[in-house]
C-alpha positions as CSV (number, residue, x, y, z in Angstrom):
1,X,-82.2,57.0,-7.6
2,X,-84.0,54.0,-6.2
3,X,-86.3,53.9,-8.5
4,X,-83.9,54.1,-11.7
5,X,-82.0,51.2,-10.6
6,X,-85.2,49.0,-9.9
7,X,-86.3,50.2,-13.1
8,X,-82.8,49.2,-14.7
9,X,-82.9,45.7,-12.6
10,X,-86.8,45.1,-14.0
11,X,-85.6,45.7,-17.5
12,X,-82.4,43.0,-17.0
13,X,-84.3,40.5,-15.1
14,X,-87.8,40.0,-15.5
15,X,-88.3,41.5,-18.9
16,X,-85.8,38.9,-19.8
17,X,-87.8,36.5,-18.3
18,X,-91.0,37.8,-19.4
19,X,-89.8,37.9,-23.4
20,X,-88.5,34.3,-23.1
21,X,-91.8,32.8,-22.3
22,X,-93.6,34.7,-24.6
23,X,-91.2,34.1,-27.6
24,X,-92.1,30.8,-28.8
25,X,-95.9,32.5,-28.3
26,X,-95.1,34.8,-30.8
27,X,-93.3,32.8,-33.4
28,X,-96.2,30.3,-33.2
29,X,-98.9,33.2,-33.8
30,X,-96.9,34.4,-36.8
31,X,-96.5,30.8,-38.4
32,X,-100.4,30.3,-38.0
33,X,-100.9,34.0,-40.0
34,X,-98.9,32.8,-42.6
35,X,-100.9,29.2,-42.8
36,X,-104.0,31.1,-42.7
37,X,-102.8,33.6,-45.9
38,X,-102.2,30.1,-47.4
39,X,-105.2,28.9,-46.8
40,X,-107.2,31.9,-47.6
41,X,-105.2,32.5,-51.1
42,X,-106.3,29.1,-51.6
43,X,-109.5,29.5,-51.2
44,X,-109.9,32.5,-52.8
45,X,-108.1,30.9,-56.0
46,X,-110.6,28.0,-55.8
47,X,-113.5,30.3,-55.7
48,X,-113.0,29.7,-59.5
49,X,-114.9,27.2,-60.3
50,X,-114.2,26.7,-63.8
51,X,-115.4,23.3,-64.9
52,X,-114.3,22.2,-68.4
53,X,-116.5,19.0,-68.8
54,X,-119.8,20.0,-67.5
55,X,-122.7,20.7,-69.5
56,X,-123.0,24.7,-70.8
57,X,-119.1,25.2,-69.5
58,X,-116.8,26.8,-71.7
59,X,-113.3,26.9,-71.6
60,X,-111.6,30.7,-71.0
61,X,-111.4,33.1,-74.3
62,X,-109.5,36.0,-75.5
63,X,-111.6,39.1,-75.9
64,X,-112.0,40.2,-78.7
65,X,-109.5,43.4,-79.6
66,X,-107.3,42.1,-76.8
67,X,-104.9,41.3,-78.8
68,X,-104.0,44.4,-80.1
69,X,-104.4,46.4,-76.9
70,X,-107.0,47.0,-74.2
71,X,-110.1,44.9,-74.9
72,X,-112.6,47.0,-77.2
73,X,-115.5,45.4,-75.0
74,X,-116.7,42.5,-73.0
75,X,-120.1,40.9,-74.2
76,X,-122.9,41.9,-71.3
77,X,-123.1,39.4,-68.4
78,X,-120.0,37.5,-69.4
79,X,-117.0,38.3,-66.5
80,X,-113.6,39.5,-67.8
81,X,-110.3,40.1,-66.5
82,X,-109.6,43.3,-67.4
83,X,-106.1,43.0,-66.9
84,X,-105.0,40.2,-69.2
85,X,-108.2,39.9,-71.6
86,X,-109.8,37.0,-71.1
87,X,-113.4,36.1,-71.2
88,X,-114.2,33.2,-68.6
89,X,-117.6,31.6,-67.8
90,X,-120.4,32.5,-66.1
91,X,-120.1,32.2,-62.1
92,X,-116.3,32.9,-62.1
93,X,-114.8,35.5,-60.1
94,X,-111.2,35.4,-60.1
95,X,-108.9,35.4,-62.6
96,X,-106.7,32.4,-62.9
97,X,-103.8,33.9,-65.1
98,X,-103.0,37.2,-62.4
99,X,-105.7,36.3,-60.0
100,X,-107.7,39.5,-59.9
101,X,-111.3,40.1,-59.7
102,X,-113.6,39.7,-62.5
103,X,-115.4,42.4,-64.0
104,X,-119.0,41.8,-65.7
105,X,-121.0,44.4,-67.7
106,X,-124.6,44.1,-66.1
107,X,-126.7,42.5,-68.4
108,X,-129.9,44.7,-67.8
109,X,-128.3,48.2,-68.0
110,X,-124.4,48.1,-69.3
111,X,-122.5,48.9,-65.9
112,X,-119.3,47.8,-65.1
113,X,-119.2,45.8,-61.7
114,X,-117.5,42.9,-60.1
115,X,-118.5,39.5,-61.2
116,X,-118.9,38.7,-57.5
117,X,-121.4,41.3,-56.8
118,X,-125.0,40.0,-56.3
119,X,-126.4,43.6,-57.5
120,X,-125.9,46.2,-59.8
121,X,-125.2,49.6,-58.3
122,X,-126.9,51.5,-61.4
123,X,-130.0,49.5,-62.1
124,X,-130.5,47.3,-59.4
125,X,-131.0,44.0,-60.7
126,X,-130.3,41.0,-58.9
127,X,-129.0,39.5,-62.4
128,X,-126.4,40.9,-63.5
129,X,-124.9,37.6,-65.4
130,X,-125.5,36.3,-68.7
131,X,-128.9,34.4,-67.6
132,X,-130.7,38.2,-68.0
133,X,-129.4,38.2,-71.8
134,X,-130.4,34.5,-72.9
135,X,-133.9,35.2,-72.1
């Protein structure tokens, strides 16, 4: 019986206690996890890197055959969104519009991977991007 009603005054007391120290603790740790999503949606939008006045930039296109439906296909090396259709520059890996990942067909072998990949998983090739084709 003791031990019920220690238990009972522990719960009424000193959890009390115990939950309004750590209280401001815990709203503080969930304001910092939603500044870090902030930041990390940020940079993860940023990663980008679409330059309109640079030399060999160009700006973002519609596939072609997007229009009418799902894109018939993306030239090899070039990164696509394949959710919205657009063609977007070399070194680009999200998509601005929905902000997906990019999708490139490897320019040695065909393969569909993501335009952040450094690889191909069919072939192997460390250039997978459009630099392979122009040569």
């Amino acid at each position: 019986m003791d031990l019920i009603t220690n238990l009972i005054e522990w719960v009424a007391n000193d959890s009390g206690t115990a939950l309004a120290t750590l209280f401001p603790y815990m709203l503080l740790g969930l304001a910092a996890l939603y500044v870090l999503w902030l930041v990390v949606g940020y940079l993860r939008v940023s990663q980008v890197a679409i330059e309109h006045d640079g030399p060999g930039t160009q700006a973002v296109a519609l596939l072609p055959g997007a229009a009418d439906g799902p894109a018939a296909s993306a030239p090899r090396g070039m990164p696509y969104c394949p959710v919205d259709g657009l063609q977007y520059p070399v070194g680009a890996r999200y998509c601005v519009q929905d902000e997906s990942e990019l999708l490139v067909a490897c320019a040695n072998c065909g393969a569909t991977i993501r335009a952040a990949d450094e690889t191909c998983y069919r072939c192997g090739t460390h250039e997978t991007l459009a630099s392979v084709s122009e040569h």
